[in-house]
N, C-alpha and C positions, 0 to 999 in steps of 0.2 A: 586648450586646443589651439592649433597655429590657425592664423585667419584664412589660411587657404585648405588647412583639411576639411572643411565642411561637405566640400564635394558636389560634384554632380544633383545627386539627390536633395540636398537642400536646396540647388536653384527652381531646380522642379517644384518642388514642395513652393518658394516662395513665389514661382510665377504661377502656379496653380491659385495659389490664396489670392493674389493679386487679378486673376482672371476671374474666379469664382466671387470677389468684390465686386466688379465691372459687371459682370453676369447679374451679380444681387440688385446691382444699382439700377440696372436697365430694365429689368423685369418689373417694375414698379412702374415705371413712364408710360406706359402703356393706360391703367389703369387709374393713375392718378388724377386726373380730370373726373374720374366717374366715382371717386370716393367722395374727393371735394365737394363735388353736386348732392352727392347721399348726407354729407355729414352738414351743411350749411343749407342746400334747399337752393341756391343761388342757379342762373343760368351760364352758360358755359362762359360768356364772356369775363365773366365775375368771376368764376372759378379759375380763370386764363391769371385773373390778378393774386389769387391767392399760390396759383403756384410760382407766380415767378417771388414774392413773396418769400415762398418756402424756400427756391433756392437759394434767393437774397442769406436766409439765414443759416442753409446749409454753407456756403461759401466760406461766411464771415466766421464762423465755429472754426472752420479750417485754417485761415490764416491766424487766428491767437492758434491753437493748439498743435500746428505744425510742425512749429520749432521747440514748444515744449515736449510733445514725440522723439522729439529729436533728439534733444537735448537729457533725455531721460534714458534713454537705449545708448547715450557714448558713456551714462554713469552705471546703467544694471543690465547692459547687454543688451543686443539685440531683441532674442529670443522672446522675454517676458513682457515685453514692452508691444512685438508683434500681437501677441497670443492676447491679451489683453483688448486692443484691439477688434480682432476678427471675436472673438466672447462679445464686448459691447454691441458691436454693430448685429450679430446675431440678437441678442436680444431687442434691440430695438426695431429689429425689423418685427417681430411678435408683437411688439407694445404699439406700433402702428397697424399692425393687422386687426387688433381688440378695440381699435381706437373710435370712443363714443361718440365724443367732438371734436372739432376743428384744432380747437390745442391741445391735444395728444400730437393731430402731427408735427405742431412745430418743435413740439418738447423732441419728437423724436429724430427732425432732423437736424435740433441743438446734436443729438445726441451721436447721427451718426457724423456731423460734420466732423465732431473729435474724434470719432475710431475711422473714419475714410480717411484719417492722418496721418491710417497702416501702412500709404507706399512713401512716407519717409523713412520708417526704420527697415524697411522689406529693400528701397534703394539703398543705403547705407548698407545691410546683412548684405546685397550684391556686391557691394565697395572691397566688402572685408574678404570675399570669398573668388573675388578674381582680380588678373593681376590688371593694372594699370593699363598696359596696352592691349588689353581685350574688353575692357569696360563699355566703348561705348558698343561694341556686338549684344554686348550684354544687355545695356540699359534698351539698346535697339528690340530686344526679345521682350523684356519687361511692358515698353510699348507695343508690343505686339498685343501683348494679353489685354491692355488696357481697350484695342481695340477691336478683339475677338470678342470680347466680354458684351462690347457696345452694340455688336452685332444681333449676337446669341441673345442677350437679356432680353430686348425690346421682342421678339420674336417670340420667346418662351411664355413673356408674359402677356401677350395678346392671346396667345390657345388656351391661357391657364383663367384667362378672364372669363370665358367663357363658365367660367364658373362661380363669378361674381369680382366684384373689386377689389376685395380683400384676402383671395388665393393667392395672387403672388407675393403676396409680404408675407404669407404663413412659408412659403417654399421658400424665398428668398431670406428668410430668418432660419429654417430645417437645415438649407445648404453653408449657410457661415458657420453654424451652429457642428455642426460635420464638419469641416475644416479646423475647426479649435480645437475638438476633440484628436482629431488624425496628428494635429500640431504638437498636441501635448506630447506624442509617443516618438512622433519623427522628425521634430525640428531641432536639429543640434544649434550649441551657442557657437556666434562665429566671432565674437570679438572676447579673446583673452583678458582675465584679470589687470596682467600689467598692461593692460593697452588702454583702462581706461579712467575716465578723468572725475573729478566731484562734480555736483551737479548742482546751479549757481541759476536763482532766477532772475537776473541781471541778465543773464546769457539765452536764457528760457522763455523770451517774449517776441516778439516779431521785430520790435525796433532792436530790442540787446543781441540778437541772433546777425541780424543785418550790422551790424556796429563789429561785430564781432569779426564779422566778414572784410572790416575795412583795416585788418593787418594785411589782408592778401590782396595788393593791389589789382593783379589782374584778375583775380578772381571778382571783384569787385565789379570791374568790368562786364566781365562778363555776364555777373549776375542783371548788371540793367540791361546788354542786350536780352538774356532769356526776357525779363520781363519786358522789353519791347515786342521782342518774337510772341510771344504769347498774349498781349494784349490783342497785334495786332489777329491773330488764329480766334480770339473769338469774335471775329465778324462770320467764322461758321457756324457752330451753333447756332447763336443767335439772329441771323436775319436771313441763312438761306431759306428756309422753309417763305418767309414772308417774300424776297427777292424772285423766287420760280412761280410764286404764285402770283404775284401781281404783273410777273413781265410774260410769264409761259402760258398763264393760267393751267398751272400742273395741278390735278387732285394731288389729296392727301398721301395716296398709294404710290403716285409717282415721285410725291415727295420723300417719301420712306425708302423707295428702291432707289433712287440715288444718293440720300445717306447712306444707305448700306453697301452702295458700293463705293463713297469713297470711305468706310472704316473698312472693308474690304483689302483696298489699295492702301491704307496705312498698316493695315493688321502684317498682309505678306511684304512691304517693304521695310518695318522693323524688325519684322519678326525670322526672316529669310535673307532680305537683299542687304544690309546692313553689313554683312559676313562678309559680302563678294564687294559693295560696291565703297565701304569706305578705305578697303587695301586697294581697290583700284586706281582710287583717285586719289590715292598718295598717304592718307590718314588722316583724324579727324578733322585738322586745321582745311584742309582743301574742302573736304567731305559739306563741313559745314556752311563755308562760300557758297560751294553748288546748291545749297539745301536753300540755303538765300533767295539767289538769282531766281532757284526756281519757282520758291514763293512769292515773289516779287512777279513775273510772268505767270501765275495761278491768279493771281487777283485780280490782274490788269486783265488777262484773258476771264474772268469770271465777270466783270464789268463790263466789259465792250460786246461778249457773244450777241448775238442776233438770233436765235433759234435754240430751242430746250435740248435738242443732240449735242450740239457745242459744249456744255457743260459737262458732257461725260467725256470730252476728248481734252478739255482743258485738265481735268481730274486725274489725267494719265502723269501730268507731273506731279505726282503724290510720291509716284516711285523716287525720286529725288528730294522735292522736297521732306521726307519723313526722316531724312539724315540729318537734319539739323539739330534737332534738340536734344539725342543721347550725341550726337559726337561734343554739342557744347559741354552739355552735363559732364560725359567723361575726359573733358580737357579742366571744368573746373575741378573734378574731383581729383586729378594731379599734386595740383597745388595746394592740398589740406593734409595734414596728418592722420594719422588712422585714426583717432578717438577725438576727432573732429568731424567724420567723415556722417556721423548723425543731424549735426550741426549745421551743414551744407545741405545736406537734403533737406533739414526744414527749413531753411531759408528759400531753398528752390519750390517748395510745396507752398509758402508763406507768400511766395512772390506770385507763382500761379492762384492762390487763393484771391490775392488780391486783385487781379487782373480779371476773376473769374465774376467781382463784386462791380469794378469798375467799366471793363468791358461790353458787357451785353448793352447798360444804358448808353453808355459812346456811341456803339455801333447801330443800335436802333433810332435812337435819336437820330442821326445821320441817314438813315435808311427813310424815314418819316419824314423830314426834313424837305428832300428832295422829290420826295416820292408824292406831295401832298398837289392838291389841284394849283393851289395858289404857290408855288414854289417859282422862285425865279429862274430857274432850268429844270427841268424836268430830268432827274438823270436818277432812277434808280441802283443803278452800281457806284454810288459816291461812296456806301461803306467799303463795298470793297477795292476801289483808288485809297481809303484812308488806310488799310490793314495796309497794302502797299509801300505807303508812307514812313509807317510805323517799322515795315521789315527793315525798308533802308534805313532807318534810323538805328534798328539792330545792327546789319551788317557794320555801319560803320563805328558802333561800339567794340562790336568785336575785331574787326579792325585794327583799335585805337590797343585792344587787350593784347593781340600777337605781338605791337612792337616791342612790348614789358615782358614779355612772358620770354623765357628762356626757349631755345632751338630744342624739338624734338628727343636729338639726340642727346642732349646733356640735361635733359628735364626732370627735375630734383624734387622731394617732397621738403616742405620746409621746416624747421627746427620748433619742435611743440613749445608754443608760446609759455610762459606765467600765467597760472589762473588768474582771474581776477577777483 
């Protein structure tokens, strides 16, 4: 099959799979503090520590097995590599729903950290199935679902709690567990026999995968901007909810609806504006500037507000900034060969993993810091001046990556390396 007859229908299919992940994943956050309390006996604050615990370990599964994902879908195709995937993670959301103690869940978020390591062969299956200069529309849609998923989950699983803490990991393991099955029948392979490469675990680890990355100089680049950009983006997660409550004093509620509305604003600006606004602004190279600037002004406006309405009007540049990471993505996936093109997504999934281990403690720490009585300034938005920091530091990586990078118009894929 040529990598682009896959068609329509398979994008669907893998933004569905990839939505219905995010959907799985969110559904559980809800109830997860109230399983912990049931399964250990501990008071909330203690349960607060085992789950960041759990993510600790969901994270770190992701950054080894990213690039093995990866690197296992440019040697047996996309397809099997997928499908395998959405099967584990469906089971393991069951084996945490049954789960008697405490380490059940960790075994089970060893387990999903490796099959949440679905959206690098599902990014690569998009690589192979559009052409170059519609990739970041594309990758712009794929974010979409990641955060219509963020939406929907947490929402689903708060009505479904209602039925105790362990209904939504029965649903959210029924619904992957339905998606693998619908996969087995309607997911075609998108990467051709001769397109792909032996599969080398040298090349299969997070440092061989990144190593691997440094024949492509700009891309190289660009990969430390992503991981700047990305370090510095989890100063949301992790300290908004602490940051509105100690400066707004917002309940919980109010903390929730203004998550939701800014995955709201990331969901329609990848998933809609992406279309319209990175041919506006020239294509990805400009697109991603703006997506900068604007983050750079989200932060520093997320820092200074003076009032909890301010927050939702600084949030309005989401529509901008939400252009920066598929138009990077789709400028690095340029510069790799097609049976390469699994290899780069898990280097980009390896690098968010690890940002995702390193970050929260940076940004908290920093958040605590200043926020404490005895602080020498009192300045609760120091984390996010640092996310700031960290973006300019992106920008001027990538930056440094356009001077290398050949023009637009004459932008080449490069000649498939020697194995190693």
């Amino acid at each position: 099959m040529s990598v682009r007859t896959a068609g329509k229908g398979a994008f669907v299919f893998v933004f569905v799979a990839v939505l219905i992940d995010s959907i799985g994943f969110g559904i559980i956050l809800p109830v997860l503090p109230r399983l912990i309390m049931q399964l250990t006996g501990v008071t909330v604050d203690r349960a607060a520590a085992y789950g960041g615990w759990l993510s600790f370990v969901y994270a770190l599964m992701q950054f080894f097995c990213a690039p093995v994902l990866g690197n296992l879908s440019d040697h047996f195709g996309r397809r099997p590599v997928l499908l395998f995937a959405l099967l584990a993670l469906g089971l393991d959301y069951l084996i945490m729903g049954f789960a008697p103690v405490i380490g059940w869940l960790f075994a089970g978020r060893m387990v999903a950290g490796i099959a949440g390591a679905s959206f690098t062969p599902a990014y690569a299956y998009v690589a192979d199935i559009t052409a170059p200069e519609k990739r970041a529309q594309s990758f712009g849609l794929m974010g979409a679902a990641f955060g219509i998923g963020f939406i929907l989950g947490p929402a689903i699983g708060g009505l479904l709690g209602n039925f105790g803490p362990r209904a939504p990991f029965f649903a959210a393991g029924a619904i992957a567990l339905a998606n693998f099955a619908f996969g087995c029948f309607a997911l075609p392979e998108s990467l051709p026999r001769e397109s792909r490469r032996a599969f080398h675990w040298a090349r299969a680890n997070p440092l061989g995968t990144l190593m691997q990355m440094r024949k492509y100089p700009v891309v190289s680049l660009m990969l430390g901007a992503l991981f700047m950009w990305q370090l510095g983006h989890q100063v949301l997660p992790s300290t908004w909810a602490f940051y509105t409550i100690s400066k707004f004093h917002w309940t919980s509620a109010e903390v929730g609806y203004s998550l939701a509305f800014v995955g709201l604003l990331m969901a329609v600006a990848q998933g809609v504006l992406t279309r319209v606004l990175i041919p506006w602004l020239g294509g990805e190279r400009r697109a991603a500037l703006a997506g900068m600037a604007a983050a750079m002004l989200a932060y520093s406006g997320y820092a200074l507000v003076t009032r909890g309405w301010m927050m939702y009007a600084v949030a309005l540049t989401t529509f901008i900034f939400a252009l920066t990471y598929p138009s990077m993505n789709a400028l690095a996936s340029r510069q790799i060969p097609a049976n390469a093109q699994g290899e780069l997504q898990g280097a980009v999934a390896c690098l968010y993993s690890l940002s995702s281990i390193v970050g929260p403690p940076l940004m908290t720490q920093v958040f605590g810091y200043f926020s404490a009585p005895a602080a020498p300034v009192y300045f609760p938005g120091a984390a996010f001046l640092t996310a700031a920091a960290l973006t300019a530091g992106c920008a001027a990586l990538f930056v440094k990556a356009l001077r290398l990078a050949p023009p637009p118009a004459v932008a080449s894929i490069p000649a498939v390396t020697p194995e190693v």
